[in-house]
Backbone atoms as SQL, in Angstrom:
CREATE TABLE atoms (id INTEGER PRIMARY KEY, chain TEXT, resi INTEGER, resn TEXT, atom TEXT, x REAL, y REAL, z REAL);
INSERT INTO atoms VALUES
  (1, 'A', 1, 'UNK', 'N', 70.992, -14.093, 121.463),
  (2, 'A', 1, 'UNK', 'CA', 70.120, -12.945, 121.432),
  (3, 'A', 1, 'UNK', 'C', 69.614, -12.617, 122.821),
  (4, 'A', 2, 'UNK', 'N', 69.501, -13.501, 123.796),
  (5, 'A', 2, 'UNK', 'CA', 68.805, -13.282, 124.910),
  (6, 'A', 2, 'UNK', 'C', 69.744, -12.397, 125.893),
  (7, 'A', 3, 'UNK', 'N', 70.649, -13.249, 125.564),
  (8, 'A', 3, 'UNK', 'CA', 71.888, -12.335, 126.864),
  (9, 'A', 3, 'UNK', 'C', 72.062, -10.876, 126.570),
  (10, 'A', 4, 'UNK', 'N', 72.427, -10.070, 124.872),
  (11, 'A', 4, 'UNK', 'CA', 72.488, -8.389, 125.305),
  (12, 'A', 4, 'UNK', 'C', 70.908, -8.184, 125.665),
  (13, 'A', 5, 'UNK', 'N', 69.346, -8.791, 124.877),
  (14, 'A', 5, 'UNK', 'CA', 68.583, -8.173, 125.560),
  (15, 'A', 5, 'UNK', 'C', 68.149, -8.504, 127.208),
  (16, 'A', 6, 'UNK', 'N', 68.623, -9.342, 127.655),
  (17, 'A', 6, 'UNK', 'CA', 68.793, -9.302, 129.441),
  (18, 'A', 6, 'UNK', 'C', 69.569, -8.084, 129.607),
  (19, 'A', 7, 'UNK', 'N', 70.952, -7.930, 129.383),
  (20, 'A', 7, 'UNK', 'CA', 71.826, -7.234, 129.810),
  (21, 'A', 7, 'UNK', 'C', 71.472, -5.748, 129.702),
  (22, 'A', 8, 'UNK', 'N', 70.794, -5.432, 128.776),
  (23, 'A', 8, 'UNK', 'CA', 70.407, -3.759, 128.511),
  (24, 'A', 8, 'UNK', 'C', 69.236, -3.681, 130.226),
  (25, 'A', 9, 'UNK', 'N', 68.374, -4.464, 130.689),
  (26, 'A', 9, 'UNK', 'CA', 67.888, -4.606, 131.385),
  (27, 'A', 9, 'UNK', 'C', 68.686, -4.152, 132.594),
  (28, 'A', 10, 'UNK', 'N', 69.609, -4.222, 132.985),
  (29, 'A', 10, 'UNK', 'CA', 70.630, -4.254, 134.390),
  (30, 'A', 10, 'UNK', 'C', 71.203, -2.393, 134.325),
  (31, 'A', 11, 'UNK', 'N', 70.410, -2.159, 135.184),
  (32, 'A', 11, 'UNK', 'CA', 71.075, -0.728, 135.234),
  (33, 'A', 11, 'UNK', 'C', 72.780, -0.095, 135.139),
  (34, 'A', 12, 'UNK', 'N', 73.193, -1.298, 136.052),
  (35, 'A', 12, 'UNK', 'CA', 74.909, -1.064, 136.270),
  (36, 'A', 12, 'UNK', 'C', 75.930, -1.777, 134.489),
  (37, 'A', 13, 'UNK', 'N', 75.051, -2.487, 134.465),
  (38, 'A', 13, 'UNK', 'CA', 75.565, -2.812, 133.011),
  (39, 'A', 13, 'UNK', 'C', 75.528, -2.004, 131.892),
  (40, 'A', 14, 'UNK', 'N', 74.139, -1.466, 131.722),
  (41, 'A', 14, 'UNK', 'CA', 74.341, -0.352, 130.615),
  (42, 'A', 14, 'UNK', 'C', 75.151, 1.088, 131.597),
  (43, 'A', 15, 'UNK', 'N', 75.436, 1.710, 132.614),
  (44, 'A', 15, 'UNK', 'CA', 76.291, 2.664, 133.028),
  (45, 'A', 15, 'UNK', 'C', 77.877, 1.898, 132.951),
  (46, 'A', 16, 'UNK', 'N', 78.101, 1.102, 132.913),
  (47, 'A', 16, 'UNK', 'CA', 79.320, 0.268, 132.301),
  (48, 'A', 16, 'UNK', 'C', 79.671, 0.070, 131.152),
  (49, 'A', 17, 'UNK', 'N', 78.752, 0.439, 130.261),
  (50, 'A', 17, 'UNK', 'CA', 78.937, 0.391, 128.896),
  (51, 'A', 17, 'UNK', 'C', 78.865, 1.943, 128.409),
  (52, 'A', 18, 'UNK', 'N', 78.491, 2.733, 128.782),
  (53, 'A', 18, 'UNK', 'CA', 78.493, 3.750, 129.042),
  (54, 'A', 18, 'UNK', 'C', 79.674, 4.675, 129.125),
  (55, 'A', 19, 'UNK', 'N', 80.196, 4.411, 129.984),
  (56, 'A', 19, 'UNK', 'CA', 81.688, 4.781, 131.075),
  (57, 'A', 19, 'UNK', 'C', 82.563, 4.420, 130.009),
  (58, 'A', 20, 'UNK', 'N', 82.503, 2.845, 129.839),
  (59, 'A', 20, 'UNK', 'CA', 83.468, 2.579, 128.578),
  (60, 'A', 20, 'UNK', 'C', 83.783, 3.163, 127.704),
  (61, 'A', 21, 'UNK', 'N', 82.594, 3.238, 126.963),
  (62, 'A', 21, 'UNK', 'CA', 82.833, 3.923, 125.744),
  (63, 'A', 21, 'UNK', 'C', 82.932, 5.483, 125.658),
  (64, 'A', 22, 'UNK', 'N', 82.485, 5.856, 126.861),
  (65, 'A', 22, 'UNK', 'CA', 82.939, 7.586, 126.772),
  (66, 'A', 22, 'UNK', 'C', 84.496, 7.744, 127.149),
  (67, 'A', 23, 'UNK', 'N', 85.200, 6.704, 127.433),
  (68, 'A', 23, 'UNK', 'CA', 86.952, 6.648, 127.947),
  (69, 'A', 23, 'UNK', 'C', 87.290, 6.585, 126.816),
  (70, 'A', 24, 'UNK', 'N', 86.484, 6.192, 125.598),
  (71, 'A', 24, 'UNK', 'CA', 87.442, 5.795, 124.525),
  (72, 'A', 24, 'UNK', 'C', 88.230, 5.103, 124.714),
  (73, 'A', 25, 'UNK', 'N', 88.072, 3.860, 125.636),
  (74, 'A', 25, 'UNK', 'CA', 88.535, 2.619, 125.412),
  (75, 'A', 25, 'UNK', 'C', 87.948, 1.775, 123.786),
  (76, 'A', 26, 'UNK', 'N', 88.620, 0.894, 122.956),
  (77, 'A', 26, 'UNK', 'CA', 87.392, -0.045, 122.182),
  (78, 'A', 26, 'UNK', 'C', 86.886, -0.440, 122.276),
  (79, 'A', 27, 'UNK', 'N', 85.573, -0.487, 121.833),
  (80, 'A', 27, 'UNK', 'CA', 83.978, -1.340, 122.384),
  (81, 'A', 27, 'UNK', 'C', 84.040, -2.036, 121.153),
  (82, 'A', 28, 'UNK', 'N', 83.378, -3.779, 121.247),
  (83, 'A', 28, 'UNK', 'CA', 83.286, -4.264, 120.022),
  (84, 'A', 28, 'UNK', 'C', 81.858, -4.930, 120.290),
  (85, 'A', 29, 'UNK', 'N', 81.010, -5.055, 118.968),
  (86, 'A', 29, 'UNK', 'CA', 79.706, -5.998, 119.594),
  (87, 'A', 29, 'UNK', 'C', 79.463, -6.415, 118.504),
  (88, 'A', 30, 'UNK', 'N', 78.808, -7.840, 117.947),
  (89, 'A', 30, 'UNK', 'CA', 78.828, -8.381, 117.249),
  (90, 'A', 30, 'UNK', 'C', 77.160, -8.858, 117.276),
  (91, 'A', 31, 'UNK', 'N', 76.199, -9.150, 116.253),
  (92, 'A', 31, 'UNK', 'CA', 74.903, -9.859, 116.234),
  (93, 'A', 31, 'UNK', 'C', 73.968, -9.146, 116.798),
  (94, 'A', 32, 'UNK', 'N', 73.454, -9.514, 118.216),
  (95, 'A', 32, 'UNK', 'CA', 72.610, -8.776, 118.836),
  (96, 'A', 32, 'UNK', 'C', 73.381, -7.994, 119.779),
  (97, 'A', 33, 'UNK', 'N', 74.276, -7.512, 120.080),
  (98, 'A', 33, 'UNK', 'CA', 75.289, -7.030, 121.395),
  (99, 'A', 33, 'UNK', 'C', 74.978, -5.451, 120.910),
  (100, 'A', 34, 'UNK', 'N', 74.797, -4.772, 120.060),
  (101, 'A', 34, 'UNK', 'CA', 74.747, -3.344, 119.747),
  (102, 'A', 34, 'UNK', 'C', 73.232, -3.004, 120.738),
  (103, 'A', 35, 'UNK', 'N', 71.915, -4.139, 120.399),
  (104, 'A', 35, 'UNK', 'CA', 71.426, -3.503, 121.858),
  (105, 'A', 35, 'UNK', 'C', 71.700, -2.936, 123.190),
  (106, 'A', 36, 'UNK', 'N', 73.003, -3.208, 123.579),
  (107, 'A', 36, 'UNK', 'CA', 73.146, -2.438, 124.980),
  (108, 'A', 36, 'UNK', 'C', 73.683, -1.357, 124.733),
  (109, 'A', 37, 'UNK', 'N', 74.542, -1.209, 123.548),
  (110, 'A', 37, 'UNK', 'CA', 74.631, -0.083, 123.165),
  (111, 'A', 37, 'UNK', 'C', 73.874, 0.926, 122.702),
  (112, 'A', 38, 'UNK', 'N', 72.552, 0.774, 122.341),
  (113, 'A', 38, 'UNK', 'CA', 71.266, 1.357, 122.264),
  (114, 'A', 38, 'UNK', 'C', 71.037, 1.692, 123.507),
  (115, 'A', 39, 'UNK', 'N', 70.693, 0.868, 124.389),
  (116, 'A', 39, 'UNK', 'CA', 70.040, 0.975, 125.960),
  (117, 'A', 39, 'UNK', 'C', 71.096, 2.036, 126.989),
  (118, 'A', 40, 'UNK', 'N', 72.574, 2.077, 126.088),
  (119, 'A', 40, 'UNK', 'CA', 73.737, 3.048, 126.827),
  (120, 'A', 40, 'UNK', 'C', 73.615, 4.456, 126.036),
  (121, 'A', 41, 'UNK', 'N', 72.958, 4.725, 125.439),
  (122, 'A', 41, 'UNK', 'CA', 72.799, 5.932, 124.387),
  (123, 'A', 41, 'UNK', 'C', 74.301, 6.458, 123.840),
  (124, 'A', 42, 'UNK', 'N', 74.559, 5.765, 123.032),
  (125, 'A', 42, 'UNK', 'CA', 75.896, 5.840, 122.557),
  (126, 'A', 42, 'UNK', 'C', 76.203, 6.112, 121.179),
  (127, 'A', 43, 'UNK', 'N', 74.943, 5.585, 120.109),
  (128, 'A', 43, 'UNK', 'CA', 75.066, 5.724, 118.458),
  (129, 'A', 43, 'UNK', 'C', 74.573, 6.499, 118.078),
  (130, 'A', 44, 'UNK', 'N', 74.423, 8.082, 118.805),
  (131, 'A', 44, 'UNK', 'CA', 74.052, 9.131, 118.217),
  (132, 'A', 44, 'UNK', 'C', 75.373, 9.401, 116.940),
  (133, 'A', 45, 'UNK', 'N', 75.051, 9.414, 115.965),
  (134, 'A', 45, 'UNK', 'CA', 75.887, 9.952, 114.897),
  (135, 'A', 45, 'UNK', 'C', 76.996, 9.066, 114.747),
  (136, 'A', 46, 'UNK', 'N', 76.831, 7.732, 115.032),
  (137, 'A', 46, 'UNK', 'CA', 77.601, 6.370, 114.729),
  (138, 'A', 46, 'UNK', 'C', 77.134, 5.698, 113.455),
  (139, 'A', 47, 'UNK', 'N', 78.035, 5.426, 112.968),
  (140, 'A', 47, 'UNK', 'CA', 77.852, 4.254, 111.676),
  (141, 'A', 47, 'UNK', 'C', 78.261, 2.888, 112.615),
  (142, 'A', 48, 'UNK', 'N', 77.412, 2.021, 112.201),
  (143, 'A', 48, 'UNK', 'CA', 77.831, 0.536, 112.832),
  (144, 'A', 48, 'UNK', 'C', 76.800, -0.116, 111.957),
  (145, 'A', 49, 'UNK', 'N', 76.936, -1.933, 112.365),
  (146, 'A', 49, 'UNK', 'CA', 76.400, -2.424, 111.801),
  (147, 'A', 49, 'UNK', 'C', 76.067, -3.646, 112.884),
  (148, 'A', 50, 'UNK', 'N', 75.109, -4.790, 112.399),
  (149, 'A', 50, 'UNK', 'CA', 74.534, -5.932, 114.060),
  (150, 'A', 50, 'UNK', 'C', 73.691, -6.835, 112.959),
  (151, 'A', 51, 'UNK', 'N', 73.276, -7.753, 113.980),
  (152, 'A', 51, 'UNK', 'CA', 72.078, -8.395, 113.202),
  (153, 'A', 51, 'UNK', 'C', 71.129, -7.649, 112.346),
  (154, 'A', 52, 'UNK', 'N', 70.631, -7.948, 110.934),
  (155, 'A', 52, 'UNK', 'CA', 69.767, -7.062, 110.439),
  (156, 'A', 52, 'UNK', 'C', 67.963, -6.413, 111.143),
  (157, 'A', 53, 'UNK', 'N', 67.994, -7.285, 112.319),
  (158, 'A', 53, 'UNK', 'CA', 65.869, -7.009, 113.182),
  (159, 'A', 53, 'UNK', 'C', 66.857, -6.202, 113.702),
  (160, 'A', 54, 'UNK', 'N', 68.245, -5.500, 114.436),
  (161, 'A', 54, 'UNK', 'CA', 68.081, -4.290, 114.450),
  (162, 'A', 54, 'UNK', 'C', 68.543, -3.007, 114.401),
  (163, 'A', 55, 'UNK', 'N', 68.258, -3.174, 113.000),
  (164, 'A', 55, 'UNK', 'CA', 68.513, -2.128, 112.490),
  (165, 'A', 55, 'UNK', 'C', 67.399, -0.659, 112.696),
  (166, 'A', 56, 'UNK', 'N', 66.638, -0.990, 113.216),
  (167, 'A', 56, 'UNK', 'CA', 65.242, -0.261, 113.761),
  (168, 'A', 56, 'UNK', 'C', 65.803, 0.655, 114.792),
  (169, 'A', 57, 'UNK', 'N', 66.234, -0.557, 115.450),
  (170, 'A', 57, 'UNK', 'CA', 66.890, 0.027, 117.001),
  (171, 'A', 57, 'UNK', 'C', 67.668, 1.000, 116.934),
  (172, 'A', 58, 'UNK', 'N', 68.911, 0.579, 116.152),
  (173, 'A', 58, 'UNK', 'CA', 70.077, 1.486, 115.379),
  (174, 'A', 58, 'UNK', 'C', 69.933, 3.035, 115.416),
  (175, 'A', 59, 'UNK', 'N', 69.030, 2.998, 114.241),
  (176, 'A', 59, 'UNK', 'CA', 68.210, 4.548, 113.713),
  (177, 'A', 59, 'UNK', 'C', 67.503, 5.209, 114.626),
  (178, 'A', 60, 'UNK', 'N', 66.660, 4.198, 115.444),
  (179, 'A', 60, 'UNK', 'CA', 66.202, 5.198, 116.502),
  (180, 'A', 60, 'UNK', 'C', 66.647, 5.899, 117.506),
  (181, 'A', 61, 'UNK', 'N', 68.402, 4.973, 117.469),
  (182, 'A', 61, 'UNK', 'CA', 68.824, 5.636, 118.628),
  (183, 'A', 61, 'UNK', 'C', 70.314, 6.531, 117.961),
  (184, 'A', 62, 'UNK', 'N', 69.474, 6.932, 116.795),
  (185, 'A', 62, 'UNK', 'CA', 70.555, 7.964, 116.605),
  (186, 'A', 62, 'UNK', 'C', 71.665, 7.551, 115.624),
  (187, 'A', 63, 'UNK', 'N', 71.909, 6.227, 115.558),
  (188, 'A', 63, 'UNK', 'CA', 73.185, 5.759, 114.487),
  (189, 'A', 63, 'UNK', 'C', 72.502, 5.515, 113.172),
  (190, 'A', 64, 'UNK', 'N', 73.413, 5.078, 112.147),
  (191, 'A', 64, 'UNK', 'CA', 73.454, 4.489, 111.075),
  (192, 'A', 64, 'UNK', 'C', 73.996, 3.002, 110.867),
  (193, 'A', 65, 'UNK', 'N', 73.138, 2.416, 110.212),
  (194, 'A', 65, 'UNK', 'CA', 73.138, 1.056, 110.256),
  (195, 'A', 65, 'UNK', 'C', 73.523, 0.545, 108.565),
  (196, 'A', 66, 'UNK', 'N', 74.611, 0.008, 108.735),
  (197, 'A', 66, 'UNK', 'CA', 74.816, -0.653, 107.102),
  (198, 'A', 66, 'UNK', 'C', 75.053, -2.073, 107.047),
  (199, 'A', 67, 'UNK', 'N', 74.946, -2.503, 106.242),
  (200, 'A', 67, 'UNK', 'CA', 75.071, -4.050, 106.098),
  (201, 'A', 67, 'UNK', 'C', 76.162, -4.476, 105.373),
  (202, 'A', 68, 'UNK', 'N', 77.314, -4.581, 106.652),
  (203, 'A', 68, 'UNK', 'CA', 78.517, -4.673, 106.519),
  (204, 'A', 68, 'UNK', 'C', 79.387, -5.509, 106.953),
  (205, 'A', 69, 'UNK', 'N', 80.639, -6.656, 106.690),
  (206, 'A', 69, 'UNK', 'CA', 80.791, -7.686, 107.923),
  (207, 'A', 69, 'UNK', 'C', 81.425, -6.972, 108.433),
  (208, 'A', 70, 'UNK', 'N', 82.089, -5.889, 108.508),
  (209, 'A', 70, 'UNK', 'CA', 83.178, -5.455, 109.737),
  (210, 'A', 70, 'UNK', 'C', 82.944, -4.272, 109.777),
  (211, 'A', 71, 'UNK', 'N', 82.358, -3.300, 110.979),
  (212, 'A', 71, 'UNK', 'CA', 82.781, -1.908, 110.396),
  (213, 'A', 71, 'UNK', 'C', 83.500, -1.438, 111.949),
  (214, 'A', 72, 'UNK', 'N', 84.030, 0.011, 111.532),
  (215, 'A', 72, 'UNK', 'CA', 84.478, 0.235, 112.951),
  (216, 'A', 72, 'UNK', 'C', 84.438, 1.930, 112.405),
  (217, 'A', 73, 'UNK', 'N', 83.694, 2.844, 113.582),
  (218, 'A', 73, 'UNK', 'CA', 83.649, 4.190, 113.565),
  (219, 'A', 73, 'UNK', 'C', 84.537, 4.051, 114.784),
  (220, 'A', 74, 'UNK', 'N', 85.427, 5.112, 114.630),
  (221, 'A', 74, 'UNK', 'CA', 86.337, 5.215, 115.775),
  (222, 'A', 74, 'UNK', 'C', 86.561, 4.283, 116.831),
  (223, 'A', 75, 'UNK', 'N', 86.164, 4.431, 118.345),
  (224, 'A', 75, 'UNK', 'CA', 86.743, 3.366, 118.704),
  (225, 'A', 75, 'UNK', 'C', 85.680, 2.311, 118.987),
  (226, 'A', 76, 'UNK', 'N', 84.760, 2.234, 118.401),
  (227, 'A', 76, 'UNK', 'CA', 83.562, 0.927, 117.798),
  (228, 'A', 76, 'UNK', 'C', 83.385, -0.011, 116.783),
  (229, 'A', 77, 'UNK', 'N', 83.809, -0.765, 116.985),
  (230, 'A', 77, 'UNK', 'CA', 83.805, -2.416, 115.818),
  (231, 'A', 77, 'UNK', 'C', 83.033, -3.326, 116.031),
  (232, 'A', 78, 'UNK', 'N', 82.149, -3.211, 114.635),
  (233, 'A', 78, 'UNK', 'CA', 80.968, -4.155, 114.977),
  (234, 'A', 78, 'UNK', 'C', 80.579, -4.470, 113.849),
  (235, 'A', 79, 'UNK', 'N', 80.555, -6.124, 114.164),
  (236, 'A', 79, 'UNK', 'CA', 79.482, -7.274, 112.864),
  (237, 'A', 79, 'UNK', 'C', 78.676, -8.064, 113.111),
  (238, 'A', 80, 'UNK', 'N', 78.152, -8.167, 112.052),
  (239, 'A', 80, 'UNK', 'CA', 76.618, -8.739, 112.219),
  (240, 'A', 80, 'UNK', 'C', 76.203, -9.560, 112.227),
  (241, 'A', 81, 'UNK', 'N', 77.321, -11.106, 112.399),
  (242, 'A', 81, 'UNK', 'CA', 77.028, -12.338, 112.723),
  (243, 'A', 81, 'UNK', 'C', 78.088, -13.499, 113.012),
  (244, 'A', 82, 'UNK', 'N', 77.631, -14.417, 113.498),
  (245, 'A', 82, 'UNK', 'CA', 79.162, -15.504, 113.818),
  (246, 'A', 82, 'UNK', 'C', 80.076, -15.687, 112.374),
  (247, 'A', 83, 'UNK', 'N', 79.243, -15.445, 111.493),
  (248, 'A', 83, 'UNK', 'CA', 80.156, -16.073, 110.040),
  (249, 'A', 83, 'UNK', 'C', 81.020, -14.507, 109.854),
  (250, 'A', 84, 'UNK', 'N', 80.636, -13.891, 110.363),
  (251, 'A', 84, 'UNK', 'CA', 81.983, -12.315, 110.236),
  (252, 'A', 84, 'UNK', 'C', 83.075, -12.423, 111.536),
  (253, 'A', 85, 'UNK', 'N', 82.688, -13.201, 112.192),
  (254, 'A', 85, 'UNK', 'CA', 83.881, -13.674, 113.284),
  (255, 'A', 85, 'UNK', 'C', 85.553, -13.628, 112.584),
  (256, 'A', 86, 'UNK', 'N', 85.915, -14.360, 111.878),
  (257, 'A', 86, 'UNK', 'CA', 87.392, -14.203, 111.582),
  (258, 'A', 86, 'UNK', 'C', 87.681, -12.962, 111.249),
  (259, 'A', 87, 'UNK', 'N', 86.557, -11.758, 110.073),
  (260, 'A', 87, 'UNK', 'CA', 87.187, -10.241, 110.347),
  (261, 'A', 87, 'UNK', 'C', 87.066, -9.589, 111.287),
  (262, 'A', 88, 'UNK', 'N', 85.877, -9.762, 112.119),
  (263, 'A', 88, 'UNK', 'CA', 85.234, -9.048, 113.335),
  (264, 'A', 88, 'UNK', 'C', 86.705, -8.999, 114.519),
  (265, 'A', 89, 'UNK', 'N', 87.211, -10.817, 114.160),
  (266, 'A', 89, 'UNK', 'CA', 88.207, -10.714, 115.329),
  (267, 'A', 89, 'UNK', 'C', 89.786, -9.944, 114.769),
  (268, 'A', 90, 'UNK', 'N', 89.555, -10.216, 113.517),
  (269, 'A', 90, 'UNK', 'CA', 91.125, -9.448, 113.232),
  (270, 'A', 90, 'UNK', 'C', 91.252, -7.952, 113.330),
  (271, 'A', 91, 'UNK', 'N', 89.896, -7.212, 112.873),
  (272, 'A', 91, 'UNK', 'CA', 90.195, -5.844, 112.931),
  (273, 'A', 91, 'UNK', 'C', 90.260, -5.679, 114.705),
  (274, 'A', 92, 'UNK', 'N', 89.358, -6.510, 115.571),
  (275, 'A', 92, 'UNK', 'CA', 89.130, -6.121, 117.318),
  (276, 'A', 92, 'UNK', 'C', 90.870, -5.995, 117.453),
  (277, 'A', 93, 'UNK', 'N', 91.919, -7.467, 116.899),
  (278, 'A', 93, 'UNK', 'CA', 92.843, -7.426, 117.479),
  (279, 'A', 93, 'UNK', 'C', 94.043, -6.189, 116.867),
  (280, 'A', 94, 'UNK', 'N', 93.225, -5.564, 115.553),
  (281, 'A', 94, 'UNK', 'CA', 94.386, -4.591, 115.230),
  (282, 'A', 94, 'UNK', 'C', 94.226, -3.474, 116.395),
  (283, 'A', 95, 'UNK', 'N', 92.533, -2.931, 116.599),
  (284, 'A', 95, 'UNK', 'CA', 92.530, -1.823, 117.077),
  (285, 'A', 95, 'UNK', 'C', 93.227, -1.843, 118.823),
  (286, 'A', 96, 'UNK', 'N', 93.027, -3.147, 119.331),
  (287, 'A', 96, 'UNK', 'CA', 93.317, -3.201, 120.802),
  (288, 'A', 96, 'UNK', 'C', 94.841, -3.173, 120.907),
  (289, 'A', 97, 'UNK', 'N', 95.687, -4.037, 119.852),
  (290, 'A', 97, 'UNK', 'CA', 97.142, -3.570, 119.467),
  (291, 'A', 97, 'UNK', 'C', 97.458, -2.168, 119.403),
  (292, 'A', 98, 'UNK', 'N', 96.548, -1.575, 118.490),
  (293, 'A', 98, 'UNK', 'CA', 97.271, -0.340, 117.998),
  (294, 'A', 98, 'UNK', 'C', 98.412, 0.125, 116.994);
């Protein structure tokens, strides 16, 4: 939990997350990691899903939050804890395949 909320902190990190995800490269974040994606203003009109404390965050910054182990809105895949790891990682490796 400590490391995305450090990381939203670092200016060049959230404009890196940023950049990313406006290339439409795949972004994936799992647990607490959708905070920097909050702090990158990115889940306006996103469905995703993270740890359930924040789901607050989620909504305020515009997304939708469900309680889901795997979800992926376009090119965003995200679950909400280490025990969603084996789908979290199979759908990351379909979408980065293609």
């Amino acid at each position: 939990m400590a490391n995305p909320d450090t990381l939203r902190t670092v200016p060049a990190a959230v404009n890196f997350i940023r950049s990313f995800h406006e290339s439409g490269r795949t972004v994936a974040a799992i647990c607490h990691a959708p905070w920097s994606l909050v702090e990158a203003d990115v889940l306006r009109g996103r469905t995703l899903t993270s740890w359930p404390s924040l789901q607050t965050d989620i909504r305020n910054a515009g997304g939708t939050w469900v309680d889901e182990e795997v979800v992926v809105d376009g090119n965003l895949v995200t679950s909400r804890k280490p025990d969603d790891l084996p789908s979290f990682n199979k759908k990351l490796v379909e979408m980065v395949a293609g």
